[in-house]
DOKEDO-87647 format. One record per residue (C-alpha): residue number from 0; residue in three letters; x, y, z. Coordinates in steps of 0.05 Angstrom, whole numbers, plus 5000, padded with zeros to 4 digits. Each point is the difference from the previous one (the first is absolute). Layout:
> NUM_ALA_X_Y_Z
...
END
This chain:
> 0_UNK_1840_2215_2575
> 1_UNK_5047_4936_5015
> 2_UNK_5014_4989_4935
> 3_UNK_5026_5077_4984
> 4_UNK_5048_4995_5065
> 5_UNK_5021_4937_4975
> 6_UNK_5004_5023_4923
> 7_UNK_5069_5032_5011
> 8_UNK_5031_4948_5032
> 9_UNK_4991_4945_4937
> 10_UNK_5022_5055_4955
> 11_UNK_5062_5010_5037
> 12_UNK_5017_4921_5011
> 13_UNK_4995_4992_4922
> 14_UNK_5076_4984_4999
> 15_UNK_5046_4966_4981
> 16_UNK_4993_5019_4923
> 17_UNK_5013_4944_4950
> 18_UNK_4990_5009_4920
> 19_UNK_4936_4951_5015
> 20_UNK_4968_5046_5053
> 21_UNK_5004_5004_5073
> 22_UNK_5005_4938_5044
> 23_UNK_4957_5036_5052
> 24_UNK_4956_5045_4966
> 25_UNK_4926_5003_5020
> 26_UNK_4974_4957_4963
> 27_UNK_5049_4948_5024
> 28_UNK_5002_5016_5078
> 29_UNK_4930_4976_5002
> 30_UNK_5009_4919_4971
> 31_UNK_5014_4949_5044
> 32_UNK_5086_4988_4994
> 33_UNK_5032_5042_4940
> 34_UNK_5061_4940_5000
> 35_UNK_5004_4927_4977
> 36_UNK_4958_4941_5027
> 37_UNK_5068_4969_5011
> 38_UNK_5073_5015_5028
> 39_UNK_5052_5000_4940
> 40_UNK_5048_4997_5048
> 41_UNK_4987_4932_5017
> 42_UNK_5016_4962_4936
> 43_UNK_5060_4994_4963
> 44_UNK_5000_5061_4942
> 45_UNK_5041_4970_4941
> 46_UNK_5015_5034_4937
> 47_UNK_4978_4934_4967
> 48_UNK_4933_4960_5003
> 49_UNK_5006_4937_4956
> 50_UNK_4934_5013_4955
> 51_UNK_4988_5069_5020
> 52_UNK_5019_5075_4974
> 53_UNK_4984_5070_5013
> 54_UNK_5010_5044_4945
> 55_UNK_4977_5076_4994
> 56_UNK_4976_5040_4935
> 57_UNK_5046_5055_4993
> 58_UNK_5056_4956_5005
> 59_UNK_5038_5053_5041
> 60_UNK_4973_5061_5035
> 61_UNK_4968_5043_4957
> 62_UNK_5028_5070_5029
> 63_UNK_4992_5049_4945
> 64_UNK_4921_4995_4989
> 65_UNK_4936_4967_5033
> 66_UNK_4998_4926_4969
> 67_UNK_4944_4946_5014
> 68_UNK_5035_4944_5053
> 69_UNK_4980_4928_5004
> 70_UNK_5030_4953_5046
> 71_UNK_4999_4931_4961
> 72_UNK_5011_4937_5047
> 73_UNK_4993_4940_4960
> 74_UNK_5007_4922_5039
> 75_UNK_4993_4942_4967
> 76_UNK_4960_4967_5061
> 77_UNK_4938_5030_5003
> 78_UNK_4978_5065_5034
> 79_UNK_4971_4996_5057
> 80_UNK_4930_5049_5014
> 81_UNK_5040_5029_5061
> 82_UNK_5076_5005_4978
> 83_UNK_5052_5023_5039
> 84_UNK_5016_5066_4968
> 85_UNK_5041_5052_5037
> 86_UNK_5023_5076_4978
> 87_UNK_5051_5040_5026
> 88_UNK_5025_5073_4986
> 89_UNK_5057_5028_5041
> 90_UNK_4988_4942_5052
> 91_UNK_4936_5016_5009
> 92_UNK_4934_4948_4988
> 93_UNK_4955_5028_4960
> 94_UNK_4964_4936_4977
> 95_UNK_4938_5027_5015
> 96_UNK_5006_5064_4964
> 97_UNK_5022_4967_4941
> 98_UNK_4936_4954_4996
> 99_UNK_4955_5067_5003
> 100_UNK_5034_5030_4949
> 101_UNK_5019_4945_4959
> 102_UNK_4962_4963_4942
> 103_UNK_5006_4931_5017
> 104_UNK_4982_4941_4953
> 105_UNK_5017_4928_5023
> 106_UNK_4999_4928_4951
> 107_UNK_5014_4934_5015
> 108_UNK_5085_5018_4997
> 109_UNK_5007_5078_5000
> 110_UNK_4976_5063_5042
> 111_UNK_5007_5071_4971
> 112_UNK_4997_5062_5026
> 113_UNK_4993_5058_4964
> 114_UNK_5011_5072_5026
> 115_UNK_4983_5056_4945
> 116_UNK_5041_5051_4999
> 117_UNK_5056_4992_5050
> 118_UNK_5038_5066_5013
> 119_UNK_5073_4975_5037
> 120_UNK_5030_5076_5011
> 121_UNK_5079_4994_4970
> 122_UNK_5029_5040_5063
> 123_UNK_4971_4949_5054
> 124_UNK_5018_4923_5010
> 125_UNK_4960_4952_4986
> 126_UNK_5015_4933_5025
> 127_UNK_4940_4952_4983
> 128_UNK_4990_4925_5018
> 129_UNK_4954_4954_4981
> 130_UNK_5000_4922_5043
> 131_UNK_4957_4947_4977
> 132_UNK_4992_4935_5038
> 133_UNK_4956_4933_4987
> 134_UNK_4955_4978_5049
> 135_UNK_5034_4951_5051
> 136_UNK_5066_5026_4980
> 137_UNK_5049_5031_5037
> 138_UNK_5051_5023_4938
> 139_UNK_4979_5069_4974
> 140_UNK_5020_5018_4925
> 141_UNK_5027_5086_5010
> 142_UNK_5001_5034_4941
> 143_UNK_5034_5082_5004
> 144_UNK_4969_5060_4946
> 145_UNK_5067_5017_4973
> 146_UNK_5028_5067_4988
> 147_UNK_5008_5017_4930
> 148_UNK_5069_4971_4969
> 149_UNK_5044_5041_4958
> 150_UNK_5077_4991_4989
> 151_UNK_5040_5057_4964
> 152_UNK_5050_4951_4972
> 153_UNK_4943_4938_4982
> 154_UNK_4991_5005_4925
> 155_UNK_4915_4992_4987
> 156_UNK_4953_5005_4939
> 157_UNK_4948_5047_5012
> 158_UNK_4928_4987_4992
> 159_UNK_4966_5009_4936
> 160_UNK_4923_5022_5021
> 161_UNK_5033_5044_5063
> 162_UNK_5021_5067_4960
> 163_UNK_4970_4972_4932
> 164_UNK_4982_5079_4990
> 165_UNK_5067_5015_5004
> 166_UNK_5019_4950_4948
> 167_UNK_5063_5049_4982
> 168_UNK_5027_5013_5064
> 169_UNK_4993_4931_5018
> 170_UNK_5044_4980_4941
> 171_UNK_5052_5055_5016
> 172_UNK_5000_4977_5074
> 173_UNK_5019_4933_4978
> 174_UNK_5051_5017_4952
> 175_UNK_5047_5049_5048
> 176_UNK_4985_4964_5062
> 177_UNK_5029_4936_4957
> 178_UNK_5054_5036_4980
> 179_UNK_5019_5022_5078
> 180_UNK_4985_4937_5012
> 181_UNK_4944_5018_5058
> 182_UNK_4940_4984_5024
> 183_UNK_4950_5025_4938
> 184_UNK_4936_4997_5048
> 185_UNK_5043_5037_5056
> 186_UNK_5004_5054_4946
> 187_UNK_4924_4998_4986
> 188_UNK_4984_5001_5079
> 189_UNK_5043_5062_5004
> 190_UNK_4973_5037_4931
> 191_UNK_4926_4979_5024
> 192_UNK_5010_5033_5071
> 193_UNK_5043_5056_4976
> 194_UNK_4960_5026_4945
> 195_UNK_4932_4955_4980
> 196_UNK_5041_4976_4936
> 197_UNK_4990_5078_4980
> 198_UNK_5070_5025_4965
> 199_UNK_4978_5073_5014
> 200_UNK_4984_4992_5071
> 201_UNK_5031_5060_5041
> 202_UNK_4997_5008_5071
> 203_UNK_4997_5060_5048
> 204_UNK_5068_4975_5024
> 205_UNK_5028_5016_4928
> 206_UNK_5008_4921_4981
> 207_UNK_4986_4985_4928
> 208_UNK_4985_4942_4953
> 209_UNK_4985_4935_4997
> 210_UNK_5051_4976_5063
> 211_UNK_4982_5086_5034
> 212_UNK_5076_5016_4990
> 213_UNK_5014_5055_5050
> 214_UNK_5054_5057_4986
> 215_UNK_5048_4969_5060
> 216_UNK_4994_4927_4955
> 217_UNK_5014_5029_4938
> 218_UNK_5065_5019_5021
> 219_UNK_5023_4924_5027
> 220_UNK_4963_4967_4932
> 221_UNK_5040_5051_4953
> 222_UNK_5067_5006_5044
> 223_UNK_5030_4957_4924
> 224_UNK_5002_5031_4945
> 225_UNK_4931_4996_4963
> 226_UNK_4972_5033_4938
> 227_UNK_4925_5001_5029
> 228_UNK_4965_5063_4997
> 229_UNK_4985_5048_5053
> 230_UNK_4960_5059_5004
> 231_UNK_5048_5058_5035
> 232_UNK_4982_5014_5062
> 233_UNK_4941_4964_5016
> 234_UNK_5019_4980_5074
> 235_UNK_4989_5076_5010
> 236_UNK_4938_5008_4975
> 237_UNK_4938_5004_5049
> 238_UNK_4962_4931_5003
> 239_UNK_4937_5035_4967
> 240_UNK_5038_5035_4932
> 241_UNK_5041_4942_4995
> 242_UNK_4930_4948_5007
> 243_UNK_4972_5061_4950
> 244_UNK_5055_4986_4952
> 245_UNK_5000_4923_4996
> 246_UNK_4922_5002_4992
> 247_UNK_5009_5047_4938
> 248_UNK_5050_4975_4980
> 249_UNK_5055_5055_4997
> 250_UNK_5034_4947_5032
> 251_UNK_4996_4935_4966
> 252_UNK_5045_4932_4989
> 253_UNK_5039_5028_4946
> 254_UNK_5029_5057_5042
> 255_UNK_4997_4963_5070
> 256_UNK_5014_4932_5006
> 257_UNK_4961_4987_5061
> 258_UNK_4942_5005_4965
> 259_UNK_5018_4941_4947
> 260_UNK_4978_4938_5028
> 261_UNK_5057_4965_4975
> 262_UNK_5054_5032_5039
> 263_UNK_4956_5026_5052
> 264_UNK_5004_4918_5009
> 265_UNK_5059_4995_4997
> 266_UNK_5016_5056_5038
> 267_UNK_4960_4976_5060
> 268_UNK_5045_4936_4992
> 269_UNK_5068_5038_4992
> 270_UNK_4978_5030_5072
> 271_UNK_4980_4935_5035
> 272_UNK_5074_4984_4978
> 273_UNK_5031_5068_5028
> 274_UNK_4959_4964_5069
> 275_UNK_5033_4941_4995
> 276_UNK_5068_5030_4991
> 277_UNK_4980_5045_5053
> 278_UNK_4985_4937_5054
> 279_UNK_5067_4958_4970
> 280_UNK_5043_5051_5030
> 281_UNK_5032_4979_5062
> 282_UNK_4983_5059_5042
> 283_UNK_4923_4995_4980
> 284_UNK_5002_4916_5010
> 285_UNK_5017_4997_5061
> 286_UNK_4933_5031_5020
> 287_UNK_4966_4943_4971
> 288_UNK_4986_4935_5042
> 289_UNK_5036_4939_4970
> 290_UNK_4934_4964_4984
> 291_UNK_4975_5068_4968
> 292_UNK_5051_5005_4948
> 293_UNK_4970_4966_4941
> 294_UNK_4923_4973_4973
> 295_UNK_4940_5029_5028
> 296_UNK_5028_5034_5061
> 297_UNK_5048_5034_4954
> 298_UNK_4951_5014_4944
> 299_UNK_4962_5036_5066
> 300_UNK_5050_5052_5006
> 301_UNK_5019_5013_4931
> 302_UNK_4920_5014_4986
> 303_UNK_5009_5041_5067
> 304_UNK_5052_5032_4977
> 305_UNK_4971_5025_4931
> 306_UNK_4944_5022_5029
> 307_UNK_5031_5042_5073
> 308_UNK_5077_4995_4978
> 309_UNK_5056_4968_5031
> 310_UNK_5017_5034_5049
> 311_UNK_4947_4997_5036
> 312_UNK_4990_4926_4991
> 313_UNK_5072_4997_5021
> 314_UNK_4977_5043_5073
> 315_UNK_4955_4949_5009
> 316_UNK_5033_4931_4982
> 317_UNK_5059_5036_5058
> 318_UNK_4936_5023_5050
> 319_UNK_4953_4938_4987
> 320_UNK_5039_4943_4984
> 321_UNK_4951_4949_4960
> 322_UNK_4941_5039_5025
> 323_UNK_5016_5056_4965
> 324_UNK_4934_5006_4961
> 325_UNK_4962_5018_5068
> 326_UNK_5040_5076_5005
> 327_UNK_4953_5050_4996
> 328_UNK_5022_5039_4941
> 329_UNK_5010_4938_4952
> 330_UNK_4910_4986_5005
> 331_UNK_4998_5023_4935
> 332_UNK_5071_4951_4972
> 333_UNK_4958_4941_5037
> 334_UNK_4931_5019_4953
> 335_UNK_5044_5012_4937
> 336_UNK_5042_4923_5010
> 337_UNK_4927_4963_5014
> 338_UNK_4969_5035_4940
> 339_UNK_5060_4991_4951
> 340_UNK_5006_4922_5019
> 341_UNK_4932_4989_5002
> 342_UNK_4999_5028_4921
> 343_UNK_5060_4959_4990
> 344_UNK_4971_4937_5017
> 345_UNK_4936_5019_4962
> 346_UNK_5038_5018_4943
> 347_UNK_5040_4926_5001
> 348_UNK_4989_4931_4970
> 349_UNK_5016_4954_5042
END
């Protein structure tokens, strides 16, 4: 009878959530200490351990599907059988959590831990630490999980095994991007989140193609003067005649070029530039802090902005300042710039 009053109670103290479980679920409330045998906060954390590394396998956070995770510390002294290992997420210690979940192998120089099938959700944060120390050592080596890396203006060779089965799009992707000189595996990120690499994808929300063109885009990407084809009228057309159409082909690449993967391509990238030009002008700028106006933190917005539009970044970037990701109604912008960088940096050689 205990047990069932006290049932309740363990469910609702399973918080806080982390991708590896909960710090204080059950099955954890019940061992001795769920922390460290030791106080990190008493040694000197360094960057750099003369000897020692900490490397992890995905290089980056892997935000756009569930990836194995190993956590590779390698020291040229030798292991010890109790090291001083610590993890944190969000500032929490969740050593012990780690080592239930964990596969852990340790040899004379190197301990790995291996977590199958690591889910890190793209809208959340996910600041993970790893600190190793030597025994009668002070100094411990810190090592971050970094967030996926991908610059719109950093040139990059894609990957050769990543979209092998898209062997043509992969060479089209390369030549345009080239050609706009742009990031090639920002481009693949983007197709691979937009549409699955599919060049008839249509959505409910009328977007089409390869880079999901929507009617409003097609306007900015064919404001020049352009001989590409377009069926009349289709930005009129219910979602499910004009997803009837495309699947039968009524409407097809030769009468809609959205639906070509070539200038779907390079339609996507003629609208990333309408972005740019969009952020360049003074009035729109302004709204962007200093250190947000160029590399990642700008490649954030633009991604943003391609997939909510401007505007609303821009409401944000005024009402938010650099926190701008954490308004409510740009969740969804947050999911789409985790998921497109962490393609990109799957997609890049390095």
């Amino acid at each position: 009878m205990r047990l069932l009053l006290i049932l309740p109670f363990l469910v609702n103290c399973a918080g806080p959530y982390t991708p590896f479980g909960s710090a204080y679920a059950p099955a954890n409330l019940f061992t001795k200490d769920n922390t460290t045998q030791f106080a990190p906060e008493t040694n000197e954390i360094s960057p750099e351990l003369i000897g020692a590394s900490i490397s992890y396998i995905p290089k980056y956070q892997a935000l756009h599907a569930s990836k194995d995770f190993k956590i590779i510390i390698n020291d040229i002294r030798k292991i010890s059988t109790n090291p001083k290992v610590t993890f944190l997420y969000n500032g929490q210690d969740i050593s012990k959590l780690i080592e239930q979940v964990s596969t852990k192998v340790i040899s004379k120089n190197k301990i790995i831990y291996k977590i199958e099938n690591l889910t890190l959700p793209p809208n959340e944060d996910h600041h993970f630490v790893v600190l190793y120390g030597r025994d009668n050592d002070n100094q411990l080596l810190v090592k971050n999980y970094p967030y996926p890396k991908c610059d719109y203006s950093k040139e990059t060779k894609l990957s050769k095994t990543s979209i092998q089965e898209k062997a043509k799009i992969k060479k089209a992707i390369e030549s345009i991007t080239k050609s706009y000189k742009i990031n090639s595996a920002l481009v693949a990120g983007l197709i691979a989140q937009e549409s699955s690499f599919n060049p008839k994808a249509v959505s409910w929300a009328k977007a089409v193609g390869l880079t999901q063109v929507t009617p409003v885009a097609e306007q900015q990407i064919l404001t020049e003067d352009s001989d590409w084809s377009i069926y009349p009228n289709w930005g009129r057309m219910p979602a499910s005649i004009l997803k009837t159409y495309i699947q039968t082909g009524k409407i097809n690449k030769d009468n809609d070029w959205k639906l070509n993967p070539e200038t779907s391509i390079e339609g996507g990238i003629k609208y990333l530039n309408y972005l740019e030009y969009f952020w360049s002008r003074p009035q729109n700028k302004e709204a962007i802090p200093l250190h947000m106006r160029s590399g990642e933190l700008y490649t954030s917005i633009l991604l943003a902005s391609y997939n909510s539009g401007p505007s609303r970044v821009k409401r944000r970037l005024l009402s938010h300042g650099k926190d701008w990701l954490r308004a409510h109604d740009l969740n969804e912008a947050k999911k789409y710039i985790g998921n497109v960088k962490s393609y990109c940096s799957h997609f890049t050689i390095e």
